[in-house]
C-alpha positions as CSV (number, residue, x, y, z in Angstrom):
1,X,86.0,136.0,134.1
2,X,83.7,138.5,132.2
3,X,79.9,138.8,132.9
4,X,79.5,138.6,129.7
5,X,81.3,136.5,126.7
6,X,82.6,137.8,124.0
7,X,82.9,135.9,120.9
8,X,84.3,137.0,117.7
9,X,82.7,135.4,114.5
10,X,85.0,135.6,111.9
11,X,83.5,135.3,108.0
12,X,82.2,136.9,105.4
13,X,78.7,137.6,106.8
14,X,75.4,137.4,104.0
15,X,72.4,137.1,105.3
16,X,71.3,135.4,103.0
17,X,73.3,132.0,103.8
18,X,70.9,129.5,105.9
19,X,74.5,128.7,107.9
20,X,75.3,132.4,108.7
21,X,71.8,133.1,110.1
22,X,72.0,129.7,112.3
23,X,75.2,130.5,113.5
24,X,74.0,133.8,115.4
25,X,70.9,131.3,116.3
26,X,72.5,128.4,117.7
27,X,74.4,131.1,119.8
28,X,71.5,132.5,121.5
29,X,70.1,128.5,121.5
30,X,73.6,128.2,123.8
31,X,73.9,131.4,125.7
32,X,70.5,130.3,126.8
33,X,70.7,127.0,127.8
34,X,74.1,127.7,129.7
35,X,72.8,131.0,130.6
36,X,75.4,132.8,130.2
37,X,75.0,136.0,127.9
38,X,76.5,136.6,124.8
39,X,77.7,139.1,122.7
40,X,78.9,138.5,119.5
41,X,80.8,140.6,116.9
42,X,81.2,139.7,112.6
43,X,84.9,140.1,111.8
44,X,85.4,139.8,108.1
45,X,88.1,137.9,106.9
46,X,90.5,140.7,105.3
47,X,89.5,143.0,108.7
48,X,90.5,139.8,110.6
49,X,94.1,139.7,109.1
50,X,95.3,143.4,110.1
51,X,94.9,142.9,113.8
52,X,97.3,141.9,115.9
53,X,97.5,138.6,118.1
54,X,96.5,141.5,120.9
55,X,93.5,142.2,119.3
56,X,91.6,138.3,119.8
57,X,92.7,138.3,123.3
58,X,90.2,140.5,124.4
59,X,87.6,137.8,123.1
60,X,86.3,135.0,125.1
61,X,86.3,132.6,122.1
62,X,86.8,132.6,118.1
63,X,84.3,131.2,115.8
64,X,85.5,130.4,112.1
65,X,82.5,130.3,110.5
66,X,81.6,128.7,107.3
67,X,81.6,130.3,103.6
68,X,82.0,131.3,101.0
69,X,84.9,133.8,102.2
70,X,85.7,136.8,100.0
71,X,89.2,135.5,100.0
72,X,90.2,132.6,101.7
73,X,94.0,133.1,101.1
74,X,93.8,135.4,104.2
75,X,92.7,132.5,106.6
76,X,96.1,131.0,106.8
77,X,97.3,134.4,108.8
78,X,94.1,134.4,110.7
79,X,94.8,131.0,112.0
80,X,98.1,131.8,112.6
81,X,96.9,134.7,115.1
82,X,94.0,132.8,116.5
83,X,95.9,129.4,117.5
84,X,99.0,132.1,119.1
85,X,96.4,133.8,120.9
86,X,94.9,130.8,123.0
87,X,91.7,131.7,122.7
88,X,88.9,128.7,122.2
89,X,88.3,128.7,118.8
90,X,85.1,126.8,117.1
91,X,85.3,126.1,113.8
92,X,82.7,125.3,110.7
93,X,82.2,124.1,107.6
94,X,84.4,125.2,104.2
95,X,87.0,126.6,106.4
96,X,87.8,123.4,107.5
97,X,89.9,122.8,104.2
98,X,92.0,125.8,104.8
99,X,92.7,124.4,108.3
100,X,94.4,121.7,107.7
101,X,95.8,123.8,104.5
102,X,97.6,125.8,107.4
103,X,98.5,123.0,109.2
104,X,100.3,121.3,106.4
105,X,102.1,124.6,105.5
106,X,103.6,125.9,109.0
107,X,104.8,121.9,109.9
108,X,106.0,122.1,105.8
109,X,104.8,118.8,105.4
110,X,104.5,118.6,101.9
111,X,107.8,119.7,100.7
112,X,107.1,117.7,96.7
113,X,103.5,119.7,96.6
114,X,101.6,117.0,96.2
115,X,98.0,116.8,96.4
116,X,96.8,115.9,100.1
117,X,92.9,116.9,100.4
118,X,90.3,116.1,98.2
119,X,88.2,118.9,96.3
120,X,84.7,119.3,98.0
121,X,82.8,116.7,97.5
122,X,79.6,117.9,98.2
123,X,78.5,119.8,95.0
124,X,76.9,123.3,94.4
125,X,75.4,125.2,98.2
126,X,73.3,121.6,99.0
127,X,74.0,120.3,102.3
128,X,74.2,116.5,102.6
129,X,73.5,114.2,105.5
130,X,76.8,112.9,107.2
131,X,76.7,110.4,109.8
132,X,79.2,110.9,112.9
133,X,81.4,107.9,114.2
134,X,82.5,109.5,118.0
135,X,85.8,108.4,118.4
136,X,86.3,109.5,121.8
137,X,84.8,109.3,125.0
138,X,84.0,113.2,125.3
139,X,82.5,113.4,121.7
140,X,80.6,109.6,122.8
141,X,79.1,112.0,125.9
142,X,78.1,115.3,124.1
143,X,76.1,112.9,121.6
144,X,74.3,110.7,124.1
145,X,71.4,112.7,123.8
146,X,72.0,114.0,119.9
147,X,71.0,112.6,116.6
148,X,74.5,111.4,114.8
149,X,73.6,112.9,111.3
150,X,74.5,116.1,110.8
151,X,74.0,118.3,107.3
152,X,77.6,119.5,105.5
153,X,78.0,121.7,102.9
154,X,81.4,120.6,102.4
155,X,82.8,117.1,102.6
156,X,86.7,116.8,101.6
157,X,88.8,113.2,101.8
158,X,92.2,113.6,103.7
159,X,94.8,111.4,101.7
160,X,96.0,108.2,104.4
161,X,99.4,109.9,104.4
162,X,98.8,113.5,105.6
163,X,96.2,111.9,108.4
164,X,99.9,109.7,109.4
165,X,101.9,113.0,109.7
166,X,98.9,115.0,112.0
167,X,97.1,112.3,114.0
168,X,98.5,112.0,117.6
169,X,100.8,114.3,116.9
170,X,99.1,117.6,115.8
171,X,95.7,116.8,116.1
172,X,92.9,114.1,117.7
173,X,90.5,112.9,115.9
174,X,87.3,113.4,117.4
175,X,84.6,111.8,115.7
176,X,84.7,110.1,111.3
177,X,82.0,110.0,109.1
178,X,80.6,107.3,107.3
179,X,82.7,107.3,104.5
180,X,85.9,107.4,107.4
181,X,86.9,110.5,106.8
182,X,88.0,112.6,109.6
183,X,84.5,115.0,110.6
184,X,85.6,116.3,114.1
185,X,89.7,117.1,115.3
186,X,90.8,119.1,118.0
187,X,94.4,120.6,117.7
188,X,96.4,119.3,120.2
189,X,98.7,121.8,122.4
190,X,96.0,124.1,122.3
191,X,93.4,125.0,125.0
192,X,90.3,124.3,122.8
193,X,90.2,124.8,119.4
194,X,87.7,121.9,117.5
195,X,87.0,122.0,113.7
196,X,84.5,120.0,112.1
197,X,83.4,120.0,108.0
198,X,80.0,120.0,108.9
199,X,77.9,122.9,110.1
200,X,76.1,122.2,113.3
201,X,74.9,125.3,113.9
202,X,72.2,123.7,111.3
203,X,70.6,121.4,113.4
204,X,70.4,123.1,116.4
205,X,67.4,124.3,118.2
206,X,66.4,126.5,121.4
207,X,65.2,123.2,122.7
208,X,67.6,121.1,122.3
209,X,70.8,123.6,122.0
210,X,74.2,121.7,119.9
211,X,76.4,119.7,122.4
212,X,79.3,120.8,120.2
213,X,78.4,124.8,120.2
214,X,77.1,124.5,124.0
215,X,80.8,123.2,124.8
216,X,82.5,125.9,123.2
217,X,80.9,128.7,125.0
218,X,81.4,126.5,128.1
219,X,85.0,126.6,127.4
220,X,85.0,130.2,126.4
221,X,83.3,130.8,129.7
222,X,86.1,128.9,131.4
223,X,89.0,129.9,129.7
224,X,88.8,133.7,129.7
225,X,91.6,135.6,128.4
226,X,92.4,137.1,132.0
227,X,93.4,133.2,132.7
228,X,95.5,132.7,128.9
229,X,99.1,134.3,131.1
230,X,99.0,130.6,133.1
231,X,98.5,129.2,129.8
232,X,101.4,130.6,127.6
């Protein structure tokens, strides 16, 4: 295991977006409460796509982070990479569309093209309160201690019949919102890779560090590439 982790974030970074500044944030928030040190790198989205599966081995996790990306088209190859790789990946906010985008397209589960995921429903760059609905006993213990509404960007509905095809086969679901959409799902096969819509990098604090980000670097810290060759 490194003595330090590595994380690649991969976006279109602007300092200017509240959710990209409190992503490097609720990093340090993490790194310090686990204390564990972290370096972490911006990879945008069309530098992303040109490396090899190789390339994110040498990172101890992968952070999709929210948008707006430059060209989201790309992400579909990037996820491609990241889930073939092994690595634990994190994932945040807008790009949480694309993901099950991917999903539907590499298991072709949508052979008459029909439409399977609502347009964001959240409108304009407002964030909106969602309440999370653990659906699991892991999610029930990382929010024991942490408020249940969250602040999203992006909110999309999955149609009944694309959640029949992926849950328990593809994916868990983790944790629904109020309106029962899915909010948290972990791909199944797959060391650790979690996606959520909303951002949670928003509400966290050095105090009281995310349980969701704290777990990923936890897993990053566990599953270090070196380890990935028992794994594949």
């Amino acid at each position: 295991m490194s003595e330090v982790l590595k994380i690649a974030i991969i976006g279109d970074y602007n300092f200017t977006y509240n959710a990209h500044h409190a992503t490097n944030l609720s990093l340090d928030h993490a790194s310090d409460f686990l204390e564990t040190e972290v370096n972490y790198y911006w990879i945008k989205i069309n530098e992303a796509i040109q490396h090899k599966r190789v390339y994110f081995e040498q990172f101890d996790g992968v952070w999709i982070a929210p948008g707006p990306f430059l060209n989201h088209f790309f992400l579909n190859g990037v996820f491609k990479l990241i889930v073939e790789s092994k690595v634990p990946v994190f994932l945040t906010g807008e790009g949480y569309k694309y993901f099950f985008e991917y999903l539907i397209s590499i298991n072709q589960l949508n052979p008459f093209g029909e439409k399977l995921i609502s347009d964001n429903l959240i409108e304009g760059n407002q964030f909106e309160r969602v309440t999370i609905y653990p659906k699991t006993k892991d999610i029930v213990k990382l929010y024991e201690n942490c408020n249940h509404t969250e602040l999203s960007s992006s909110r999309f509905s999955l149609y009944p019949q694309l959640m029949d095809q992926l849950n328990g086969s593809l994916i868990d679901i983790e944790a629904t919102n109020q309106f029962d959409d899915p909010e948290i799902v972990t791909l199944r096969n797959h060391p650790f890779f979690m996606a959520c819509s909303f951002c949670p990098q928003i509400s966290s604090t050095r105090d009281l560090p995310h349980p969701l980000i704290y777990t990923f670097l936890k897993m990053a810290r566990e599953l270090s590439p070196s380890k990935f060759s028992q794994l594949v």
